[in-house]
N, C-alpha and C positions, 0 to 999 in steps of 0.2 A: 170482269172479263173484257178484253178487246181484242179487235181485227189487227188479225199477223198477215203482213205479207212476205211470201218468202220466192227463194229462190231455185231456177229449173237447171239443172244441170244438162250439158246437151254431149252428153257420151255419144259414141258413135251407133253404139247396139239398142240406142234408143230407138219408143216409137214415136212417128207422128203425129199418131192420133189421139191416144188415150189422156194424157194429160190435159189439152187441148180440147178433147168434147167432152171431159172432167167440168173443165173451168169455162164452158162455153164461148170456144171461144174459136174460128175460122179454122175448119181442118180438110187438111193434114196440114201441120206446121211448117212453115221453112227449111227447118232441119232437126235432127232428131232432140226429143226431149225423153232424156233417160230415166231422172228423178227430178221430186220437188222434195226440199230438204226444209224439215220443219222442224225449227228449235233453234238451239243457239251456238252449232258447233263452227269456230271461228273460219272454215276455209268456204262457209255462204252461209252465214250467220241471217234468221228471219228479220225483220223489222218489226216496230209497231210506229204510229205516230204521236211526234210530240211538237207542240205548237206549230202543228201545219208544215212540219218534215218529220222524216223517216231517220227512226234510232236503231239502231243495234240492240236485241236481245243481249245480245252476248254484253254489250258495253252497260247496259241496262239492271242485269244480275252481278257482275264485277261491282259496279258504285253501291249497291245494297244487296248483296247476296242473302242474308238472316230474311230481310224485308221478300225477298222473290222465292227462296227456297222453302224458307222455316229453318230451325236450328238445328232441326236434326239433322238433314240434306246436306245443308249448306258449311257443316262439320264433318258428316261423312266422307263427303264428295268434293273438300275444297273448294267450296264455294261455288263445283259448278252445275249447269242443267245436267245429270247426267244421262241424259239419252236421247237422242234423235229418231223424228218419225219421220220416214219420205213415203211417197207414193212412188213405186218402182215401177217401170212399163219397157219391156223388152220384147224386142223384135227379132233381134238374135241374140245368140248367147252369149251370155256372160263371164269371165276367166274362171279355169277350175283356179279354186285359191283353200284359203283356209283363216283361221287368223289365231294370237296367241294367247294365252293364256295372260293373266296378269302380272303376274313375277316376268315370264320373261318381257313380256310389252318395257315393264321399267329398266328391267338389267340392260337390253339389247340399245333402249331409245337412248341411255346415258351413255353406253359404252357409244355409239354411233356421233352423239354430239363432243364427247369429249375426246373422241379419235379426230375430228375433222374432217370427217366423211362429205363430200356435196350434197348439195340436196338433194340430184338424180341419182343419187347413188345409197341412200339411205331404202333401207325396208320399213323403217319405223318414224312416222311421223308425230308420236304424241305416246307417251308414256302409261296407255291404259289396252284392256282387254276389250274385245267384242265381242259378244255373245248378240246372236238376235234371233227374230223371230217372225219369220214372214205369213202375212196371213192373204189367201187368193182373194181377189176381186172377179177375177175373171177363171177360166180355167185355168191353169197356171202347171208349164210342164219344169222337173228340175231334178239333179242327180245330189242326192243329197248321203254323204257317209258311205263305208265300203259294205259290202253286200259278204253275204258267205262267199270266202275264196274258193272253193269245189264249184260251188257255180260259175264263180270268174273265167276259173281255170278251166271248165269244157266249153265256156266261149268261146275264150282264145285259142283253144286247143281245135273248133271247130273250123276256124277259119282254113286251117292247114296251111302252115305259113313255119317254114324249116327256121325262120329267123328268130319267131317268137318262140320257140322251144326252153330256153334258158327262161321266159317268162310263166309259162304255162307249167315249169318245172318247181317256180319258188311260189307259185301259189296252190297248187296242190299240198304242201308241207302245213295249210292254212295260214291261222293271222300272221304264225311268225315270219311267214314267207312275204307277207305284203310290203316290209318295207323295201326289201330286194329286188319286190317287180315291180315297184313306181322309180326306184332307183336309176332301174336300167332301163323304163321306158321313157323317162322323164330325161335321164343322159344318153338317151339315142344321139350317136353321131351325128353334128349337122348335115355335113353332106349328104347323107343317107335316109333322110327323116322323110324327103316326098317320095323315095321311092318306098318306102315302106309302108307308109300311107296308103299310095296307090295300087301296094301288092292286096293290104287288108281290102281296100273297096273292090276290088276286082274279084276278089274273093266271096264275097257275100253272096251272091251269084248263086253259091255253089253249097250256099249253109243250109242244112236240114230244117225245117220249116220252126222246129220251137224254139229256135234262134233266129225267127225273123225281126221279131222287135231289136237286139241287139243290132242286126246287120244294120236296120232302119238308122237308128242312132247314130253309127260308126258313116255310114252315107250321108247323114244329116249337118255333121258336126264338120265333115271331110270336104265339102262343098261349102264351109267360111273356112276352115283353115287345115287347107291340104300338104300342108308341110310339116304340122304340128303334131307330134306322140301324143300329145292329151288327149286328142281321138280313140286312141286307142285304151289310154286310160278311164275314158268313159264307162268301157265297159265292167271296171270294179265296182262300181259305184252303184248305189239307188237308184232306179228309175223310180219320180214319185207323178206322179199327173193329178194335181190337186183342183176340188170342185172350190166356187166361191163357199167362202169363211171356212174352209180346211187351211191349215197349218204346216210350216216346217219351222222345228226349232233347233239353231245350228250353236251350239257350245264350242268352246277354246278344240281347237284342232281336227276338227272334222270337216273335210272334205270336202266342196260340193261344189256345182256351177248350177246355175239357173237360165235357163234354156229361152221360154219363151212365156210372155203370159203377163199380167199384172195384179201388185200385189198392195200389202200397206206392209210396209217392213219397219219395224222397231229395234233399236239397237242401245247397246251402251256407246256413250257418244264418243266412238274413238273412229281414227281411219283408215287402223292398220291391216292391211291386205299385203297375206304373203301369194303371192300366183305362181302356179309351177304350168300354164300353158294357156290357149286357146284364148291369145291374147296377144295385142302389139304391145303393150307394157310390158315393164322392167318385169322379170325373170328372175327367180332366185331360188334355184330346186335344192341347193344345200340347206338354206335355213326353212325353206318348206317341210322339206323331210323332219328336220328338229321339234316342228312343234306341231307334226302333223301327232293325232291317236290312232295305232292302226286295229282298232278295234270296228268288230261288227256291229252299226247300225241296225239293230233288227229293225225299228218300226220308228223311223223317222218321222210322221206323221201327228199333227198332234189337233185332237178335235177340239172343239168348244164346249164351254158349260155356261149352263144358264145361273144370270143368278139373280135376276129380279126381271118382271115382266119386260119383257123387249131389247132384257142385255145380257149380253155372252161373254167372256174372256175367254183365255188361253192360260190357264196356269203353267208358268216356267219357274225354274231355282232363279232367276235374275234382281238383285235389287235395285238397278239399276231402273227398274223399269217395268211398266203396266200396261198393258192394252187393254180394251172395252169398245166390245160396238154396240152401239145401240141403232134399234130400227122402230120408228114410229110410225103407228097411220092411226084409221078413225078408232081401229081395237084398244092401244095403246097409245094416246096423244100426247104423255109427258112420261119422262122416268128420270128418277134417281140414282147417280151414280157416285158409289161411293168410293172415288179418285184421291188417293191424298196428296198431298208436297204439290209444286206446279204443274197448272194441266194444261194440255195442249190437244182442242178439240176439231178435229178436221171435217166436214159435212162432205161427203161422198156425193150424195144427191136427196134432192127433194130443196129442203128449208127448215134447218132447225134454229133457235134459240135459246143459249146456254145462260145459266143464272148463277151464281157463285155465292148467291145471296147479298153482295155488297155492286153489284155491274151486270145487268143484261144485254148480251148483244144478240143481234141476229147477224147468224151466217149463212152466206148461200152458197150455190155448190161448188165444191173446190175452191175454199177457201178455208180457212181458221179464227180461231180464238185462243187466248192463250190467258192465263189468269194465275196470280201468285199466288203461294201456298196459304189456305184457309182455311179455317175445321169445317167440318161439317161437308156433307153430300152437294155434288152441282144436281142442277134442276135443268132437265133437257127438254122441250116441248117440238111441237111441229108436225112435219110428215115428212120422215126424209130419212136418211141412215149418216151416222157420225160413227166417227171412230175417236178414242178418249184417251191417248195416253197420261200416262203420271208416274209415280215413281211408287217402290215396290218393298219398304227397308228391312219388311221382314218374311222373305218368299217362305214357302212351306218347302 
């Protein structure tokens, strides 16, 4: 094992703080830090060091992939890390989007490079799926997949708004009706988008009390982006308000935005985000629609299980990918975690020390480890909480 450093992405809806009194270090930051991107996906690939300068992961697994992956990985996955872990920290929210499955990721990313599309103009930047998996650090609010449309539909129908009638009409009919009313609220006319906006927020006013959390949302979302229908489209969607180490697991074409909160998100290492709103980026509610599923999310929420003193996962279908936290103190002072393919071990807080059996390092908080594929269980010591990703080849 050895210290990774990696890189802070500073999105606009990031926070100042959290990253920042993560990695102790002077807060509130300068300007906002959205994620810290852990792993080796080429658009802020981590480091490690090699004779007293900083290499590239990414450059790092390309020169001996077999050597960093193992042969199964490194076959599977052509050669690459296939997954990324950030620390996500949100202050405001983040685009409803969705992302696709992996047939279309390849058809669309080829079709797009061998058309000659520009690069502002492409939806697909890399030829794979994303599936991920966000687990709370903090309380963590997020709208994740569409909710029973009969509910949808006496929301919108509560507001009393003669405009949204054609909306509150195709969700009634239920799922079959959902793509019809992201359609039309997603292609609300521009000109007409803030006043529609400000008809719903003016409205809430007047909503019967067991639609006050909806009203809440629709005034929350309306006040960053009072021009935007995905406001409105909030309303189809999950509310989830997740405690630390609760879960949301988001599969090929489900829905969601993530509001506000901080989390440790695990993904398959792609960076394709299709967004249909609540966002100053590219737009593109035709091919949203295409790979959106409009099926009910009943219970988007996914707990933890234990599986050896002091560690918990998340079981997901994803091979791409593994998560594990482990939490130490004087009860539990070391554990075993049985991580396979390359791990990437991140120390939340306290002070742990990770073993591979062949490299011990210590990591302190808000920093990582990262260590090539080896048999056998890492050895984690200390008093501190880490989080362990690895790869996954054969989910249940």
């Amino acid at each position: 094992m050895e210290l990774l450093t990696s890189q802070i992405r500073d999105y606009a809806w990031g926070s100042r703080e959290v990253i920042a009194q993560l990695q102790g270090r002077p807060s509130p930051s300068p300007g906002p830090e959205a994620e810290l991107w852990l792993g080796a996906h080429p658009a802020a690939p981590s480091t490690v060091e090699r004779n007293g300068a900083p290499v590239s992961l990414a450059e790092l697994i390309d020169q001996d992939p077999q050597g960093w992956l193992g042969g199964p990985t490194a076959a599977r996955f052509d050669g690459r890390l296939p997954y990324l872990m950030k620390v996500l920290a949100a202050r405001t929210p983040l685009s409803l989007q969705a992302h696709p499955d992996a047939a279309r990721a390849r058809e669309r990313y080829a079709a797009e490079r061998s058309g000659g599309a520009e690069s502002g103009a492409r939806n697909y930047v890399d030829p794979y799926h994303k599936p991920e998996l966000l687990v709370a650090i903090s309380p963590f609010d997020a709208l994740c997949g569409f909710r029973d449309p009969a509910r949808s539909a006496q929301a919108v129908a509560a507001l009393r708004l003669d405009a949204l009638e054609p909306v509150v009409k195709s969700l009634r009919t239920g799922t079959g009706g959902l793509p019809e009313a992201i359609e039309t609220l997603l292609g609300w006319p521009a000109d007409d988008r803030a006043a529609l906006v400000a008809a719903a927020v003016a409205a809430v006013d007047g909503l019967p009390a067991r639609y006050a959390a909806d009203g809440a949302l629709l005034t929350d979302l309306a006040a960053h982006y009072p021009a935007d229908p995905g406001v409105l489209v909030a309303l189809l969607l999950n509310r989830v308000r997740l405690a630390p180490g609760e879960a949301v697991w988001m599969p090929a074409g489900n829905l969601h935005a993530y509001l506000r909160g901080a989390g440790i998100e695990i993904m398959a290492a792609s960076d394709n985000v299709l967004r249909g709103g609540l966002t100053p980026k590219r737009v593109d509610v035709a091919e949203l629609l295409r790979v959106l599923r409009f099926d009910v999310l009943d219970e988007p929420v996914v707990r933890p299980r234990s599986v050896a003193p002091g560690v918990i996962t998340w079981p997901v279908p994803a091979a791409e990918f593994s998560l594990h936290r482990v939490v130490l103190d004087a009860d539990v002072p070391q554990a075993a975690v049985a991580a396979a393919g390359p791990r990437v071990v991140l120390c939340l807080t306290g002070a742990v020390t990770v073993d591979d059996g062949v490299a011990a390092v210590a990591v302190p908080p808000g920093q990582a480890a990262v260590g090539s594929a080896r048999p056998g269980s890492l050895t984690i010591s200390g008093a501190g909480e880490a989080f362990v990703a690895s790869v996954n080849l054969d989910p249940a």
